[in-house]
N, C-alpha and C positions, 0 to 999 in steps of 0.2 A: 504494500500500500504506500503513498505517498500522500504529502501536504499539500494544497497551492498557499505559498506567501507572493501577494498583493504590495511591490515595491516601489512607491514614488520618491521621485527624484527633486532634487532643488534647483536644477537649473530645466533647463525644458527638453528633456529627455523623455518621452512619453512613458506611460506607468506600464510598469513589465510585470507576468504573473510568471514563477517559475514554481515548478514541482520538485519539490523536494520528499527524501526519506522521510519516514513515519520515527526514525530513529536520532533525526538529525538534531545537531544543538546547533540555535543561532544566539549569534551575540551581535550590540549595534554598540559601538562607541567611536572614540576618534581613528583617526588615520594610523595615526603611528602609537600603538596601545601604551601609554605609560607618560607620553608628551602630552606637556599643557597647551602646546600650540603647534601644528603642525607647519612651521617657515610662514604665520600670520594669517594662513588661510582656513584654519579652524576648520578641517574636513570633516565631512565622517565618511565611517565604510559601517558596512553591514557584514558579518562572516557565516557562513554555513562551514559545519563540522559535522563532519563523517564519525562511521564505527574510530576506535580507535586514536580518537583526535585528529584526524584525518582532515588539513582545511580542504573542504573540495571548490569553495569559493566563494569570492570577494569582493562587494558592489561598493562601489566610492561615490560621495556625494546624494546622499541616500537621505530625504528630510524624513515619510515615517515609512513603516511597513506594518501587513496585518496576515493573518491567515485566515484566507481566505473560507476556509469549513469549519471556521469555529467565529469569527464575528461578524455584524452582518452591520453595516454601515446604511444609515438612510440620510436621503437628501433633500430637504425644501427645495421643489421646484416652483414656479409661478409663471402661469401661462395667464395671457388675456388675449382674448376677443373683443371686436367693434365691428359692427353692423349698423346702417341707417336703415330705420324702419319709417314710412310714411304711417302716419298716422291722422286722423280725421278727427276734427275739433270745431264744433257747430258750423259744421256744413264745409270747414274749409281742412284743406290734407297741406300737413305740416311734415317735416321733417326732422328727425328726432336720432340725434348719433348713443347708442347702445351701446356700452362697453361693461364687458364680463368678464371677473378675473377668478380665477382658482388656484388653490395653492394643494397641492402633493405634495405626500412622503413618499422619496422612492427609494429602490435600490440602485444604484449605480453601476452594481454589477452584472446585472441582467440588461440586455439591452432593448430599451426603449423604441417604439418604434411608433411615428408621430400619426396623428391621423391624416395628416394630407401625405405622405408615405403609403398610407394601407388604402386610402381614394383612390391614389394612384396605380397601384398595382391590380386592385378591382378592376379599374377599369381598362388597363391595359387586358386583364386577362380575358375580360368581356369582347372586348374587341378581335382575339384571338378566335 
């Protein structure tokens, strides 16, 4: 069996998921383990350790990580909608701008998939 640890980065590195051993030790602290300052640039690494103390390896510049089958992370999102709806008002039709806004909790690691996305692939399929 194995983990997934969920690893993002501090500079814009996109967030990596790697599988690791069910046996694995990780450790997260600075670059150079026992240095107060790594030559000013205060790094960090992340380590994976094998059977044996085994480092099998070594992510740098690492801000946090989680694993992935054991915490579940949710995210306030907030979507809005505006629509002009005519409307009628003693005899005469006005216009009236409608704005609807929702907020979700979601998972971040499951992927989302918007409704004008699934509009769209309806109707592509419809057209097939």
């Amino acid at each position: 069996m194995s983990k997934t640890l969920v690893i993002e980065y501090s500079n814009s590195t996109p967030e990596q998921r790697v599988q690791i051993p069910d046996d694995a030790v990780v450790t997260f602290g600075g670059l150079i383990p026992g240095a107060k300052v790594d030559g000013g640039s205060n790094r960090t690494a992340l380590r994976i350790y094998g059977a044996k103390k085994v480092q099998l390896a070594v992510f740098t510049g690492v801000s946090n990580f989680r694993f992935l089958d054991q915490i579940t992370v949710l995210e306030k999102r907030t979507q809005q909608a505006a629509k002009i709806v005519v409307v009628e008002e003693n005899g005469v039709q006005k216009s009236r701008n409608v704005t609807v806004t929702s907020e979700d909790w979601i998972n971040p690691d499951i992927i989302q998939e918007s409704n004008e996305n699934i509009a769209a692939r309806l109707q592509l399929k419809n057209e097939v």
